[in-house]
C-alpha positions as CSV (number, residue, x, y, z in Angstrom):
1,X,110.6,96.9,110.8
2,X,107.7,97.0,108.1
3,X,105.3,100.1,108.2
4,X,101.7,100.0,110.6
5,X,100.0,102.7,108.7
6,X,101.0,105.1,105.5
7,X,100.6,108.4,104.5
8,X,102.0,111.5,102.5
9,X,102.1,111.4,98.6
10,X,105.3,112.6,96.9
11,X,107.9,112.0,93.9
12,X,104.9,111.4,90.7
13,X,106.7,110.7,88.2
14,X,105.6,109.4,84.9
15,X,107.2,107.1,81.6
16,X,105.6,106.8,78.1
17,X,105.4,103.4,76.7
18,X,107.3,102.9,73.8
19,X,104.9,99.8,72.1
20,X,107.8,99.4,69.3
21,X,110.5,98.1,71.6
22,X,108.1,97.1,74.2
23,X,110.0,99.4,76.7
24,X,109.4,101.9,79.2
25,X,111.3,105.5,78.8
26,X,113.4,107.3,81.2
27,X,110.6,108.8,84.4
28,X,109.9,112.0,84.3
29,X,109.1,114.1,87.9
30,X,105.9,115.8,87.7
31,X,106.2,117.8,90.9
32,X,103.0,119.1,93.1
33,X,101.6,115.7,94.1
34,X,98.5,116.0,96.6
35,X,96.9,112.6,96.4
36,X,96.0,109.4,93.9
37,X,92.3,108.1,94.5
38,X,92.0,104.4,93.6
39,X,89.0,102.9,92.6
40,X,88.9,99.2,91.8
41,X,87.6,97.8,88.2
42,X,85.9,94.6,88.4
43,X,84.4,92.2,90.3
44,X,84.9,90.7,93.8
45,X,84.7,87.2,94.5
46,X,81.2,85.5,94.8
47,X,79.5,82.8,96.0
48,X,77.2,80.6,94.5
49,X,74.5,79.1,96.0
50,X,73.0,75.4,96.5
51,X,72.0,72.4,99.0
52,X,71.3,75.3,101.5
53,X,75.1,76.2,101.7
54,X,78.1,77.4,99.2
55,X,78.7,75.1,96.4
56,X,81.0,76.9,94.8
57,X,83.4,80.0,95.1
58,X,84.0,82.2,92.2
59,X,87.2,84.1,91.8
60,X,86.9,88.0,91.5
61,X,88.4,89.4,88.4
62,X,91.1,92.4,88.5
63,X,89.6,94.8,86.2
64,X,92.8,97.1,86.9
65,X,91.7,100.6,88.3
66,X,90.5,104.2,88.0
67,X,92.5,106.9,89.5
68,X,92.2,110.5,90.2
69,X,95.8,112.3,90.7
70,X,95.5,115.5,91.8
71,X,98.5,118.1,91.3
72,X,99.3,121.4,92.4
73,X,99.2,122.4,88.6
74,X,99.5,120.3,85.2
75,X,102.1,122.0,83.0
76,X,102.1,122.3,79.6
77,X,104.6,119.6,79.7
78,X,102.5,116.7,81.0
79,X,99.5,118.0,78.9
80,X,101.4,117.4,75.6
81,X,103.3,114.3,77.2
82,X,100.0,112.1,78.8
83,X,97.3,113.9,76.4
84,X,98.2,114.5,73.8
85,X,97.9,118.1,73.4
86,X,99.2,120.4,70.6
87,X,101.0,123.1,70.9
88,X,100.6,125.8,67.6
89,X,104.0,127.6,67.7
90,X,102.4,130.4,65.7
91,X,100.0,131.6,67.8
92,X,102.2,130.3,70.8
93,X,99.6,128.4,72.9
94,X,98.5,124.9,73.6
95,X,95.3,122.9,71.8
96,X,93.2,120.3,73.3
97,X,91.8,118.6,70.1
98,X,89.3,116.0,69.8
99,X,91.1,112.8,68.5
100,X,94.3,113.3,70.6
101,X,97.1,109.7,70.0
102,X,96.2,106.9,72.6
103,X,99.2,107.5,74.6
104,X,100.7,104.6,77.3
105,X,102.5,105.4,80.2
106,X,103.6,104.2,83.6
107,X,103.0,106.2,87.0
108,X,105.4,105.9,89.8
109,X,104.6,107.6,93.0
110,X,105.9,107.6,96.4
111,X,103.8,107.3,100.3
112,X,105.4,107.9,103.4
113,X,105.1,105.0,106.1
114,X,105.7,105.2,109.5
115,X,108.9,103.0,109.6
116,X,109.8,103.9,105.8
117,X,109.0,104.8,102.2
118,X,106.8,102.6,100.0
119,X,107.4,103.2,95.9
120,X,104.4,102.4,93.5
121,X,104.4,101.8,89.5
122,X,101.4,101.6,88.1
123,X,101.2,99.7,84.0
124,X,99.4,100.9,81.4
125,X,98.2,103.8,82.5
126,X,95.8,106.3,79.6
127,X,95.0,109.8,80.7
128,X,92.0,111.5,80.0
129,X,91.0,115.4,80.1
130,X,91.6,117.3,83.1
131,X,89.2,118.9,85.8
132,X,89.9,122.0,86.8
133,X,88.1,124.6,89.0
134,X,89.0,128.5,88.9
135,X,87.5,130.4,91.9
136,X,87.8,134.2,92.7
137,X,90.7,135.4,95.3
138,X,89.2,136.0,98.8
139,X,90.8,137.5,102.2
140,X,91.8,134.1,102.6
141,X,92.7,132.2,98.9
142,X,92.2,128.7,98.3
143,X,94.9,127.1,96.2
144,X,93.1,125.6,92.9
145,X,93.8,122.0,92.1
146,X,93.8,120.2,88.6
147,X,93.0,116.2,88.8
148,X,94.1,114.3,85.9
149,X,91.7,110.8,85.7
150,X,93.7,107.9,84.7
151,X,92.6,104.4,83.6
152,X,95.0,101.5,84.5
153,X,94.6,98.4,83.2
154,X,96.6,95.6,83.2
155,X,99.7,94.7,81.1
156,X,101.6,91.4,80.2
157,X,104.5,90.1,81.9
158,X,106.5,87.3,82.8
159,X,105.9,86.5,86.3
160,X,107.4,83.6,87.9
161,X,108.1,81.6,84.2
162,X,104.3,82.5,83.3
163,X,102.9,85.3,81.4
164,X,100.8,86.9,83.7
165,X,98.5,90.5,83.7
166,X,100.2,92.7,85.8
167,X,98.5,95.9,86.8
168,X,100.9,97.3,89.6
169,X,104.4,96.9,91.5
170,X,105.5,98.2,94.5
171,X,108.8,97.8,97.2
172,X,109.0,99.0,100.3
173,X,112.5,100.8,101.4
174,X,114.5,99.0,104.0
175,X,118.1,98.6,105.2
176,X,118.7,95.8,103.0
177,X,117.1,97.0,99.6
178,X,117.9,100.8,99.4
179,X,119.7,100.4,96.2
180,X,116.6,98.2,94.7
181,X,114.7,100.9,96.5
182,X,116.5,104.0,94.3
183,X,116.7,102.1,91.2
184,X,112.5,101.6,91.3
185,X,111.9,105.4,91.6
186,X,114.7,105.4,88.5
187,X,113.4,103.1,86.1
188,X,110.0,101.2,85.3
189,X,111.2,97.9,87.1
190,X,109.0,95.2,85.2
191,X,108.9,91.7,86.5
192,X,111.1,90.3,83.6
193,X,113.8,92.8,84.4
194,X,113.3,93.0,88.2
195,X,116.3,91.7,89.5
């Protein structure tokens, strides 16, 4: 039975592009998920106008998205992995610098549904800095989030026999795909190696 509604946000995970072999690496967990904010890039479909009626549709264009993911905490980890942050062994702490490397990754994510789990992977996805907020500890303490703002654009793929921009995949668990299911939380399944 397919889900009505969805909600919860778990297992973010991320994979860093490798542009050399044109590959995805091995996903990485990045534990304390509390939500991905989408915001569409580019335009939606329009009309155009003549004779006192429609002549003419236009197609909207899919300008990827923005995101907001919001974790518990961003380790050092993920700041050196998706930002490109140093760390100076000699004085033992982490820089941000200026000109960090334009780093590619893709972000897999999981929502809860009613009736099952729905897995997400999101292409070409570029990090930049982080927002944080640090307030004092009341009676009653509020945890701090961090929210990591990602651009994701699209990327090429074979789709059908046609090179295609695809900006995101996603499968929903059932009886009959579970092992499908597993392997897309695994692996960046692209549509060329999508079974």
């Amino acid at each position: 039975m397919a889900n009505k509604v969805e909600f919860g946000f778990s297992t973010v995970k991320y994979a860093i592009y490798d542009a050399t072999n044109n590959t995805y690496g091995t996903p990485v967990a990045f534990p304390g998920g509390v939500s991905l904010s989408l915001t569409r890039e580019g335009g939606d479909s329009s009309d155009f106008y003549a004779d006192n009626g429609v002549y003419y549709s236009f197609s909207g264009t899919n300008g990827g998205y923005s995101a907001d993911l919001e974790m518990a905490h961003i380790p050092e980890s993920v700041r050196v992995a998706l930002l490109g942050e140093v760390f100076d062994e000699t004085a033992g702490m982490y820089i941000e610098v200026t000109d960090p490397q334009d780093i590619q990754f893709a972000l897999i994510c999981e929502r809860q549904g009613d009736q099952n789990p729905e897995a997400y992977c999101f292409y070409n996805c570029k990090a930049s800095r982080i927002e944080m907020n640090a307030n004092t500890k009341n009676d009653s303490p509020d945890v701090d989030t961090e929210t990591l703002n990602i651009r994701i654009a699209d990327q090429k793929f074979t789709v059908a026999g046609t090179e295609r921009g695809v900006v995101q995949s996603h499968i929903e668990r059932t009886s009959e795909n579970t092992a499908k299911y597993n392997a897309f939380l695994a692996a960046v399944v692209t549509p060329s190696t999508g079974a």
